[in-house]
Jmol script that loads the backbone (N, CA, C; Angstrom):
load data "model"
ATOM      1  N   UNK A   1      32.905  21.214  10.920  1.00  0.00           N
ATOM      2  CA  UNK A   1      33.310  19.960  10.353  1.00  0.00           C
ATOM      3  C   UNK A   1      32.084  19.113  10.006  1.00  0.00           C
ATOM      4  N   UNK A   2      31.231  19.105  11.001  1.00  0.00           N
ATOM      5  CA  UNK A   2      30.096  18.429  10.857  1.00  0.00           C
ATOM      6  C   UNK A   2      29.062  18.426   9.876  1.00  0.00           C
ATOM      7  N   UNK A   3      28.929  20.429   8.937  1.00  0.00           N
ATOM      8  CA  UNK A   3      28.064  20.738   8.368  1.00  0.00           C
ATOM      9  C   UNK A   3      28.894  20.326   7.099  1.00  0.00           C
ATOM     10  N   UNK A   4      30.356  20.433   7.281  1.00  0.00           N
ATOM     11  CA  UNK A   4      31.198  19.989   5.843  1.00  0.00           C
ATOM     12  C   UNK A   4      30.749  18.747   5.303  1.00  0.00           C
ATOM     13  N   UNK A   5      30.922  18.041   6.545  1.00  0.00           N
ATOM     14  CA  UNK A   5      30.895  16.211   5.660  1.00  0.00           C
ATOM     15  C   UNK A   5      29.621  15.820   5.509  1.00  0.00           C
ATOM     16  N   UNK A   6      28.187  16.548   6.142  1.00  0.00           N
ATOM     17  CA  UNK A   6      27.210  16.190   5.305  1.00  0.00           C
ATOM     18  C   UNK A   6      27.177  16.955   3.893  1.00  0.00           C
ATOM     19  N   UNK A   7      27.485  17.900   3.696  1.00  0.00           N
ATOM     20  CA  UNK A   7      27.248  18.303   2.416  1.00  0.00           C
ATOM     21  C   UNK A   7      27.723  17.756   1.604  1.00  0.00           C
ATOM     22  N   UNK A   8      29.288  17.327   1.714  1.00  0.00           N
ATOM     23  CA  UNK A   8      30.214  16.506   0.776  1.00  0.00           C
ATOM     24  C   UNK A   8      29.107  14.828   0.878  1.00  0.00           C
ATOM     25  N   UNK A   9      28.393  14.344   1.498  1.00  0.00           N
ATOM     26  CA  UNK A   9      28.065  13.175   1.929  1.00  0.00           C
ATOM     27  C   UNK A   9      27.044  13.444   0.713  1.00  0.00           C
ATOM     28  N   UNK A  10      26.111  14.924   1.067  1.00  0.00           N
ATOM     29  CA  UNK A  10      25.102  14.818  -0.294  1.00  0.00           C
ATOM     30  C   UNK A  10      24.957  15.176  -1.773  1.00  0.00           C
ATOM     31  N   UNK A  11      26.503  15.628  -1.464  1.00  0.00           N
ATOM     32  CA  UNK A  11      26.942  16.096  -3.095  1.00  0.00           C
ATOM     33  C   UNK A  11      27.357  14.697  -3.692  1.00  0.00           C
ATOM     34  N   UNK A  12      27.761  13.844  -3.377  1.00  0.00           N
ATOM     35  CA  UNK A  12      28.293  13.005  -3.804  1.00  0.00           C
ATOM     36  C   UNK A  12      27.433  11.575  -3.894  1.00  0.00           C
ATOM     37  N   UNK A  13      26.408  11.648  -3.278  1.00  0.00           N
ATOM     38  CA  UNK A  13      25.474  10.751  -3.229  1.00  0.00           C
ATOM     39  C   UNK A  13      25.516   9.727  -1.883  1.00  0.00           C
ATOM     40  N   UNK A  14      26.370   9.701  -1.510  1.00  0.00           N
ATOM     41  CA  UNK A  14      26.811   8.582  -0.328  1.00  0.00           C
ATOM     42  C   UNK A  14      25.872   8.698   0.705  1.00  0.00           C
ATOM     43  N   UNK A  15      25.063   9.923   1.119  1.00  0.00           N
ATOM     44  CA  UNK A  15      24.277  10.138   2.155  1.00  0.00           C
ATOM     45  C   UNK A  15      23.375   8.590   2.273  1.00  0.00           C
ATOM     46  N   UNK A  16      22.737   8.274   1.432  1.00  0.00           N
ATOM     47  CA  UNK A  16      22.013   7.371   1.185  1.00  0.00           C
ATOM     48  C   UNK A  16      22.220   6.271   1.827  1.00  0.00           C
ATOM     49  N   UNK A  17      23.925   5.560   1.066  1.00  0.00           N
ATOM     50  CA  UNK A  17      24.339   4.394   1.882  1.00  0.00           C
ATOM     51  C   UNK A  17      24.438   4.490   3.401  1.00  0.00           C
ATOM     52  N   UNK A  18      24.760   5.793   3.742  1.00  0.00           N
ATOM     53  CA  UNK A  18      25.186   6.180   5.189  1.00  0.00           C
ATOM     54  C   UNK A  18      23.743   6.261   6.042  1.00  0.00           C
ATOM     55  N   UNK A  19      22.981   5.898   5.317  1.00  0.00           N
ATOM     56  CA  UNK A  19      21.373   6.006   5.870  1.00  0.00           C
ATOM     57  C   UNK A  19      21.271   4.678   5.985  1.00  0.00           C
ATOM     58  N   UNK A  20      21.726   3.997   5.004  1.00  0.00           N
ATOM     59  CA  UNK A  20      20.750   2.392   5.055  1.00  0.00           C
ATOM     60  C   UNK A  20      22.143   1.590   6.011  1.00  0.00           C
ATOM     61  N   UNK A  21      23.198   1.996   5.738  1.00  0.00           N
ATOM     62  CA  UNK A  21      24.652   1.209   6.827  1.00  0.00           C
ATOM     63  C   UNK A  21      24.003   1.215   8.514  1.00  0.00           C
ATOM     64  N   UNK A  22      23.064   2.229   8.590  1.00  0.00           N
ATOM     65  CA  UNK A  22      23.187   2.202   9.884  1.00  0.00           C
ATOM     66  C   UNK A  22      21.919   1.165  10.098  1.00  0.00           C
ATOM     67  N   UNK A  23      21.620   0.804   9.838  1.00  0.00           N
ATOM     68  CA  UNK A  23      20.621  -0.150   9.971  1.00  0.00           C
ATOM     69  C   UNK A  23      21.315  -1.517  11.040  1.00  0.00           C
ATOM     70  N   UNK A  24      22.665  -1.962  10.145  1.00  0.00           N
ATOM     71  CA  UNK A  24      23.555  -2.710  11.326  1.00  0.00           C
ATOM     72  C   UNK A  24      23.732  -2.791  12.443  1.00  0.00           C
ATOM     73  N   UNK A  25      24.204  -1.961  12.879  1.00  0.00           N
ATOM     74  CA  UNK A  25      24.166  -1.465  14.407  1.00  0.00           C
ATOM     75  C   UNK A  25      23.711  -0.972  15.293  1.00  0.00           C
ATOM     76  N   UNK A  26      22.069  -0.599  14.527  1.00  0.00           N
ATOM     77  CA  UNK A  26      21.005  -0.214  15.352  1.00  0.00           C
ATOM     78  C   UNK A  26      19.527  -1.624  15.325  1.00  0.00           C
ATOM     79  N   UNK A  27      20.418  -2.569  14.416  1.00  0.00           N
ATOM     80  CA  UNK A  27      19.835  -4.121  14.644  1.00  0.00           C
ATOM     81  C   UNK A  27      18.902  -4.587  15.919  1.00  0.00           C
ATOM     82  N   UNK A  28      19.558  -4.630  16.937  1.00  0.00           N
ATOM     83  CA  UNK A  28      18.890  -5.074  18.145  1.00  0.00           C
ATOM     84  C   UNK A  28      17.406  -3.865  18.392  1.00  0.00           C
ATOM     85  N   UNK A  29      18.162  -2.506  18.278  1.00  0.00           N
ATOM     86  CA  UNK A  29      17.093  -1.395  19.025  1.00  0.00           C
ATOM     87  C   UNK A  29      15.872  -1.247  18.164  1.00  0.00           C
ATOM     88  N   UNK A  30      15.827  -1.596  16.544  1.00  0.00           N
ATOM     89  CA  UNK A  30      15.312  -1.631  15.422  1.00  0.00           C
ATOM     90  C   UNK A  30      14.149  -3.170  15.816  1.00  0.00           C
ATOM     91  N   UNK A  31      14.651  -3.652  15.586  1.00  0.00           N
ATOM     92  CA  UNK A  31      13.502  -4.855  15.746  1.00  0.00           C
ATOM     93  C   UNK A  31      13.356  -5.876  16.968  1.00  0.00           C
ATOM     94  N   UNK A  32      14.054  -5.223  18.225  1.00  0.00           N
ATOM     95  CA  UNK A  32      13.778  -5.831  19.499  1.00  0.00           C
ATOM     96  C   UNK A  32      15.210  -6.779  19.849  1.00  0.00           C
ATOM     97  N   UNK A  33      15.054  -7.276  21.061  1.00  0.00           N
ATOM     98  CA  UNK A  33      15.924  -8.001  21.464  1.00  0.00           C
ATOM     99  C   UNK A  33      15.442  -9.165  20.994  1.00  0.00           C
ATOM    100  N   UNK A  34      14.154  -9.549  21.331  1.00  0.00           N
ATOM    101  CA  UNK A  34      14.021 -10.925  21.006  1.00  0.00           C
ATOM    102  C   UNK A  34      14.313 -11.911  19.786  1.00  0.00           C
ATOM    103  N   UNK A  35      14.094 -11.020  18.156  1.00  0.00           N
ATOM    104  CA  UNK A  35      14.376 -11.225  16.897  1.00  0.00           C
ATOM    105  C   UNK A  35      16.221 -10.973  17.502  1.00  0.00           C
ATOM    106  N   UNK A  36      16.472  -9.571  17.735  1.00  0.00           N
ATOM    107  CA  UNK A  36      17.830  -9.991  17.755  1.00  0.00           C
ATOM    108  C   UNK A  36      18.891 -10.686  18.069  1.00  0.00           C
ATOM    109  N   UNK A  37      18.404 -11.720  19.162  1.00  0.00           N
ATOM    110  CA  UNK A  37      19.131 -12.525  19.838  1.00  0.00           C
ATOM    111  C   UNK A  37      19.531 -14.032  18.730  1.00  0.00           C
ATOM    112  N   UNK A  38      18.223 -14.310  17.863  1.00  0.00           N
ATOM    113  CA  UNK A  38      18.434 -15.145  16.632  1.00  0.00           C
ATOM    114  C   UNK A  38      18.099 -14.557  15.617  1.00  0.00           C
ATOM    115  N   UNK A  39      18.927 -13.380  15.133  1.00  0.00           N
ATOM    116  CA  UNK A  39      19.357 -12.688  13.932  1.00  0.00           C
ATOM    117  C   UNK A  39      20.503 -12.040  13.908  1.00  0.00           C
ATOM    118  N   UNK A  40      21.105 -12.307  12.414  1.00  0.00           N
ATOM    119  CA  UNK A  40      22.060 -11.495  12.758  1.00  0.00           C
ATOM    120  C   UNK A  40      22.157 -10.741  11.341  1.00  0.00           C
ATOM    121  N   UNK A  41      22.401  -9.281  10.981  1.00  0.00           N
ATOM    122  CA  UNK A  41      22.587  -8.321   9.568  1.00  0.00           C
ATOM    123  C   UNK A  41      23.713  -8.693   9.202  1.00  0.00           C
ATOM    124  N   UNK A  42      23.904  -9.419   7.717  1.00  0.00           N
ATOM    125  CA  UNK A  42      25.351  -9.774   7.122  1.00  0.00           C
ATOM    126  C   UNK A  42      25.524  -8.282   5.952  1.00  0.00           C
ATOM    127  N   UNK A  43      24.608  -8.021   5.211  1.00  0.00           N
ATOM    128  CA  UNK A  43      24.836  -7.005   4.368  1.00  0.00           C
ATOM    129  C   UNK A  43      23.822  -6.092   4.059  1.00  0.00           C
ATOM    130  N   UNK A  44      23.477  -5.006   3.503  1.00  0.00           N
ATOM    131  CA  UNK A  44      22.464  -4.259   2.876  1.00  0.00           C
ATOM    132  C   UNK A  44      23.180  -3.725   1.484  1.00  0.00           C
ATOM    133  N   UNK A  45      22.677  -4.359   0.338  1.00  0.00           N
ATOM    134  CA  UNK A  45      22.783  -4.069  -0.851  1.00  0.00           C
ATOM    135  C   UNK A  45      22.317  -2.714  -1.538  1.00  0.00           C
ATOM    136  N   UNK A  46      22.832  -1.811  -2.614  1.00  0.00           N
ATOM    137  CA  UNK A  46      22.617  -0.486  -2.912  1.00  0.00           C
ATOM    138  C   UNK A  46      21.384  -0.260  -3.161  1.00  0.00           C
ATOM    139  N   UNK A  47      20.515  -1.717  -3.644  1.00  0.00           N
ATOM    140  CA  UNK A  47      18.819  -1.563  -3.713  1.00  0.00           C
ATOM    141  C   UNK A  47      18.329  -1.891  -2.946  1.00  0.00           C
ATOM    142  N   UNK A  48      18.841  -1.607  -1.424  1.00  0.00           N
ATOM    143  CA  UNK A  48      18.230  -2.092  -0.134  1.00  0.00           C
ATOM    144  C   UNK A  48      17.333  -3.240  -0.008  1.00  0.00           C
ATOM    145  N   UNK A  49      18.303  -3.942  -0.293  1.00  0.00           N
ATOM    146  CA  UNK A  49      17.820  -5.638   0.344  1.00  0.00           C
ATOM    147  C   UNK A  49      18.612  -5.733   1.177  1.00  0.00           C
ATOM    148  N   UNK A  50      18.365  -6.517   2.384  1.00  0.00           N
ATOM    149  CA  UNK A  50      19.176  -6.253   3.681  1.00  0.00           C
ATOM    150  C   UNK A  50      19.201  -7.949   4.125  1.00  0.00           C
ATOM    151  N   UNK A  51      20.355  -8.613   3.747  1.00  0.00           N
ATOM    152  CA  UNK A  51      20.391 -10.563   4.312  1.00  0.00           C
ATOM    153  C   UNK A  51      21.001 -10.074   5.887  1.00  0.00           C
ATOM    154  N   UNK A  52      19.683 -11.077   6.376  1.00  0.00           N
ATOM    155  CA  UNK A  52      20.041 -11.917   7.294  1.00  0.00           C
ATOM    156  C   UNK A  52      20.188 -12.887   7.851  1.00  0.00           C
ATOM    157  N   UNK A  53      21.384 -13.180   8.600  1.00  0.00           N
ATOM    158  CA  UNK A  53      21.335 -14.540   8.698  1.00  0.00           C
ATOM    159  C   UNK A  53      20.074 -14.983  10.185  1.00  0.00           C
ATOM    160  N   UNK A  54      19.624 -16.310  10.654  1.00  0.00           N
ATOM    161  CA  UNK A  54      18.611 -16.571  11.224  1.00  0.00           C
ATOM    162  C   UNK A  54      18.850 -17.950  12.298  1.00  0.00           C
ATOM    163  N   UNK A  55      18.934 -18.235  12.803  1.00  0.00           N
ATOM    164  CA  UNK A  55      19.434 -19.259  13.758  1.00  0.00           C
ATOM    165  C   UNK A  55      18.710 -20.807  13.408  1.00  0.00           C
ATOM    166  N   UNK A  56      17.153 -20.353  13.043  1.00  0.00           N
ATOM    167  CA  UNK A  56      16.672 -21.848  13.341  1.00  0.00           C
ATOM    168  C   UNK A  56      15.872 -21.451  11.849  1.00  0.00           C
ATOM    169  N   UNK A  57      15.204 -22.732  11.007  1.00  0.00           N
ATOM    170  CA  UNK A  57      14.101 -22.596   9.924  1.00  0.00           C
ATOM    171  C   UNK A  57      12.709 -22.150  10.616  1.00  0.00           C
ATOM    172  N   UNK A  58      12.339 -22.512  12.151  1.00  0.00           N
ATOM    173  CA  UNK A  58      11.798 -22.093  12.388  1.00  0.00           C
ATOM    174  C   UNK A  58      11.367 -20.255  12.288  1.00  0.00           C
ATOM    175  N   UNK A  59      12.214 -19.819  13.229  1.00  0.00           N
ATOM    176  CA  UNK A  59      12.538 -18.390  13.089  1.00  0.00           C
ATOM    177  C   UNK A  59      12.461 -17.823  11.715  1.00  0.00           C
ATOM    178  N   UNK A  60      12.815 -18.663  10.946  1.00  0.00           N
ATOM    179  CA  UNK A  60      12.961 -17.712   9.691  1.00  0.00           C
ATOM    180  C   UNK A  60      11.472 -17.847   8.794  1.00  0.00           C
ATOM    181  N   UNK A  61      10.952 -18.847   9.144  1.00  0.00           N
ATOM    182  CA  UNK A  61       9.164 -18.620   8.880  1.00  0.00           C
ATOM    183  C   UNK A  61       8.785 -17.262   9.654  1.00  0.00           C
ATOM    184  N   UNK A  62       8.540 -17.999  10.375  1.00  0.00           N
ATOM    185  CA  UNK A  62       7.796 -16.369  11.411  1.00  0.00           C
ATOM    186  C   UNK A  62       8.310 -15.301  10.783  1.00  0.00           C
ATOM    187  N   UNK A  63       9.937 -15.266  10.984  1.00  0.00           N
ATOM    188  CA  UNK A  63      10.203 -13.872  10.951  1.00  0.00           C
ATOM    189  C   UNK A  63       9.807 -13.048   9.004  1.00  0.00           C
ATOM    190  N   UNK A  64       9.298 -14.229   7.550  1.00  0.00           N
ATOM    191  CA  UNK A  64       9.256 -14.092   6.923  1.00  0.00           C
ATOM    192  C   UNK A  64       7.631 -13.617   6.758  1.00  0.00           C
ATOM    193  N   UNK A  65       6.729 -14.284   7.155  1.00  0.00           N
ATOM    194  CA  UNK A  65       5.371 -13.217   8.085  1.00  0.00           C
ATOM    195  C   UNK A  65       5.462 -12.334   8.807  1.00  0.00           C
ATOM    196  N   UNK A  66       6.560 -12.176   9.206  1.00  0.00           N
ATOM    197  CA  UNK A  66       6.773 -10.510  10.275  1.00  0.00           C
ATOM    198  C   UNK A  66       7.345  -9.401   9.154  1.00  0.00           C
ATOM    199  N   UNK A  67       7.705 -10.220   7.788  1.00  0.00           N
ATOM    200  CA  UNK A  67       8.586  -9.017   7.167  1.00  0.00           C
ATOM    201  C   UNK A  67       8.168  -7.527   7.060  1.00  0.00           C
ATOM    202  N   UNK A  68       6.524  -7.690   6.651  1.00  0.00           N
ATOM    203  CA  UNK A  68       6.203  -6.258   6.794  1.00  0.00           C
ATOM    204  C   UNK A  68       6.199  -5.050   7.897  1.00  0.00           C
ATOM    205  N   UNK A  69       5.906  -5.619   8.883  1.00  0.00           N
ATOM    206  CA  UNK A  69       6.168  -5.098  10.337  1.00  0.00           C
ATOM    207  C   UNK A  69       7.626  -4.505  10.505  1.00  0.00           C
ATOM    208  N   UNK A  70       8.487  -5.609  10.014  1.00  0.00           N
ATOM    209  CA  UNK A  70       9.999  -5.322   9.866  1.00  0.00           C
ATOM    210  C   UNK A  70      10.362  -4.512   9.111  1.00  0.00           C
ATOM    211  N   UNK A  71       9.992  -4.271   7.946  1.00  0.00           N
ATOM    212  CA  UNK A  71      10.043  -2.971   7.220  1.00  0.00           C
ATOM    213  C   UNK A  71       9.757  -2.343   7.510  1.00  0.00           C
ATOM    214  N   UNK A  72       8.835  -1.795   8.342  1.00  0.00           N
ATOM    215  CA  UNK A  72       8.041  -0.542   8.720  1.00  0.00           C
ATOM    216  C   UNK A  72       8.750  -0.053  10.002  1.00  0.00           C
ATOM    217  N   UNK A  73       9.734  -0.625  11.068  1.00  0.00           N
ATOM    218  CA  UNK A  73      10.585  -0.602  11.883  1.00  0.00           C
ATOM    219  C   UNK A  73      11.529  -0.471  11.231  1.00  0.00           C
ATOM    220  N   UNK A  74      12.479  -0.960  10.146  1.00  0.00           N
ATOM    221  CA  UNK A  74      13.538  -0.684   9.845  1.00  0.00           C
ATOM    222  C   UNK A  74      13.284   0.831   9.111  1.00  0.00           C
ATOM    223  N   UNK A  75      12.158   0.744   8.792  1.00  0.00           N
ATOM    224  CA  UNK A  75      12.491   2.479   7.941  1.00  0.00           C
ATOM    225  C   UNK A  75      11.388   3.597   8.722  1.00  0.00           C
ATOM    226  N   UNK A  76      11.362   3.235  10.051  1.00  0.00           N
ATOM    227  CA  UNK A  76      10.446   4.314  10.693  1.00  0.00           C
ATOM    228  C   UNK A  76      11.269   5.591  10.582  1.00  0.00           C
ATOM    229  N   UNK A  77      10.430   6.940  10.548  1.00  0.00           N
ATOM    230  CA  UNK A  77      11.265   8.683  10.602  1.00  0.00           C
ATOM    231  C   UNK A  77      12.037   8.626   8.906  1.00  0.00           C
ATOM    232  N   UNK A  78      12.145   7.561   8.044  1.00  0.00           N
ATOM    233  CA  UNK A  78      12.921   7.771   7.012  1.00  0.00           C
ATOM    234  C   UNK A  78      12.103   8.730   5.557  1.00  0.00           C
ATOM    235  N   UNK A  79      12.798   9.438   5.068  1.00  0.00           N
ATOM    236  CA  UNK A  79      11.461   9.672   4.137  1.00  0.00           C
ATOM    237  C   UNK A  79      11.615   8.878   3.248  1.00  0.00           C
ATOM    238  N   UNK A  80      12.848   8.323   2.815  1.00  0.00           N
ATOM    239  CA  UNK A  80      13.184   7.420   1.326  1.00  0.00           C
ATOM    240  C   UNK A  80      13.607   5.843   2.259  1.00  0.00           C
ATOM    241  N   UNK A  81      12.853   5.288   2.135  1.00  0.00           N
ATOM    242  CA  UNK A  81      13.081   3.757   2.911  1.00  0.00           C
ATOM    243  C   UNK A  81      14.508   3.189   2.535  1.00  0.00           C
ATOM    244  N   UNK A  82      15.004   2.707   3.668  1.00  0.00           N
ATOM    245  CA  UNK A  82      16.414   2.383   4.081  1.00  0.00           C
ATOM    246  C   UNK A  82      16.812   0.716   3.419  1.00  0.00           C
ATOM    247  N   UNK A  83      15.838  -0.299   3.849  1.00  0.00           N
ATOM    248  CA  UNK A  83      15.777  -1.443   3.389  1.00  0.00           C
ATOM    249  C   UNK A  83      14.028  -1.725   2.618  1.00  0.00           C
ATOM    250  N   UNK A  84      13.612  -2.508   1.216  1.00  0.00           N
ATOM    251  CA  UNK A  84      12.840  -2.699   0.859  1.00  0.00           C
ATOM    252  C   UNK A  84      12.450  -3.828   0.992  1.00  0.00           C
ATOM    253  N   UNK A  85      13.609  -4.550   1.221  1.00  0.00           N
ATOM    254  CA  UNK A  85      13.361  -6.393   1.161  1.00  0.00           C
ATOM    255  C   UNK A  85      14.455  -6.911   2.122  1.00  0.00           C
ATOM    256  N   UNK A  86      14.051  -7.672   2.906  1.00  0.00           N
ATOM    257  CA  UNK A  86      14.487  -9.075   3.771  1.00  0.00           C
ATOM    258  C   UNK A  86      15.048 -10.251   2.584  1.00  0.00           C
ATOM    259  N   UNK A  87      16.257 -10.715   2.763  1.00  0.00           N
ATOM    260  CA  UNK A  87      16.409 -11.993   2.958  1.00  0.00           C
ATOM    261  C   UNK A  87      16.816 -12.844   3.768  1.00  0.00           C
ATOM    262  N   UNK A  88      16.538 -13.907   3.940  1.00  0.00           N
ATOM    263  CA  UNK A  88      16.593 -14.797   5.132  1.00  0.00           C
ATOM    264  C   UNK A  88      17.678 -15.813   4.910  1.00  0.00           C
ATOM    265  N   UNK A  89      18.862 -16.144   5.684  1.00  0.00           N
ATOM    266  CA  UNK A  89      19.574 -17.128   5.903  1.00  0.00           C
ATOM    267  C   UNK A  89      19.827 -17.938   7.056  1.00  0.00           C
ATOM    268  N   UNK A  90      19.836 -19.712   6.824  1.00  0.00           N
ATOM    269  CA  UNK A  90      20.559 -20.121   7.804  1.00  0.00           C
ATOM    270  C   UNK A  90      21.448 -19.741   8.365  1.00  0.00           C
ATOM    271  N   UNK A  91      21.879 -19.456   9.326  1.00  0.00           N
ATOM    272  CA  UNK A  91      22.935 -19.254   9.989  1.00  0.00           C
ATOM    273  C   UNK A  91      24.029 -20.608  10.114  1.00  0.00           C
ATOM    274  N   UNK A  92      25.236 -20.272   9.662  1.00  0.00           N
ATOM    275  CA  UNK A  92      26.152 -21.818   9.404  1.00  0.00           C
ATOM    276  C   UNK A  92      26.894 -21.819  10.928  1.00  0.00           C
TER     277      UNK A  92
END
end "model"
wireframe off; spacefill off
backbone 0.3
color backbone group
């Protein structure tokens, strides 16, 4: 079953999204507890831009000087990078 639905996953192209989706839920283990506790992943778009929302304006400076670091964690082991770009939101 397992070897089925990746193949159907890469015939069809979807593998990709199913690469960059997981980025969500591996949020916290991906860029630490500490960013994760005031961040949160709202979406990742098909040209991997990945919004997040951010708790304080503070945080979202820093974390906009951390972006490169953050990229390089969000797409560590990947060969085709998962997210290319950060955006940053208040959190409402």
């Amino acid at each position: 079953m397992g070897d089925a639905l990746k193949s159907f996953l890469d015939q069809s192209g979807l593998q990709t999204r199913v690469s960059q989706a997981a980025v969500v839920p591996d949020w916290a283990e991906l860029v630490g507890k500490q960013i994760a506790a005031v961040t949160e992943p709202l979406r990742l778009t098909r040209d991997g831009t990945l919004f997040v929302a951010v708790s304080t304006n503070a945080w979202m400076s820093e974390l906009a000087l951390m972006e490169p670091q953050l990229l390089q964690a969000l797409n560590a082991g990947c060969e085709t990078p998962r997210v290319v770009r950060l955006h940053w939101r208040l959190m409402r």
